[in-house]
Residue, then its C-alpha position, 0 to 999 in steps of 0.5 A: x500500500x502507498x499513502x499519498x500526502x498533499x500538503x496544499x497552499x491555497x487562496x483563503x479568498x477561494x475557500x469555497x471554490x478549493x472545498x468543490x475542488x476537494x469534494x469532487x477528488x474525494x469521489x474520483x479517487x475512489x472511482x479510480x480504485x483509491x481510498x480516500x481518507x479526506x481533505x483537512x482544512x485550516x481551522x486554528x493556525x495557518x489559514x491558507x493551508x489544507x491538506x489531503x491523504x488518499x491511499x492506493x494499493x500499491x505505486x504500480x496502481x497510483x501510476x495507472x490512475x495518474x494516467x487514467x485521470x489525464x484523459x477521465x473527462x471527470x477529472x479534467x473538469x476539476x482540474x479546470x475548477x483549480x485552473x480557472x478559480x486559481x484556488x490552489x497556490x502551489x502543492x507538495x505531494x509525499x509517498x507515504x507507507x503506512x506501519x502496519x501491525 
């Protein structure tokens, strides 16, 4: 199993636009064979970052859906969301793996 771990810098103007962007991600990645484990917000702290997790089975499987998701219609309507709204400043992506007992 591989855990991807988004770390996003976001426009606190766009918030709403950015939780659309999020809530539709939350549903394709488990479309594509994922495990969505949410988007997290700012409440306390900084106020412009969010961040994501999401799991796939292995790297090989993440690898086929960053390829699917190019050409999913789905998927392009929401990075069009980001694109046109502007309510993602920048990202960091991290590979994860988690300990299992």
């Amino acid at each position: 199993m591989i855990t991807i771990h988004l770390k996003y810098e976001i426009d606190v103007e766009r918030l709403a636009d950015f939780e659309e962007y999020a809530r539709r991600w939350i549903h394709l990645v488990d479309r594509f064979g994922g495990t969505h484990h949410g988007y997290f917000l700012p409440s306390e702290g900084d106020s412009d970052i969010a961040y994501a997790l999401f799991s796939f089975p292995s790297l090989a499987v993440y690898e086929q859906y960053r390829l699917d998701s190019a050409s999913d219609p789905e998927c392009q309507e929401a990075f069009e969301l980001a694109r046109r709204t502007r309510c993602i400043k920048r990202y960091e992506r991290r590979f994860l793996r988690p300990l299992q007992p």
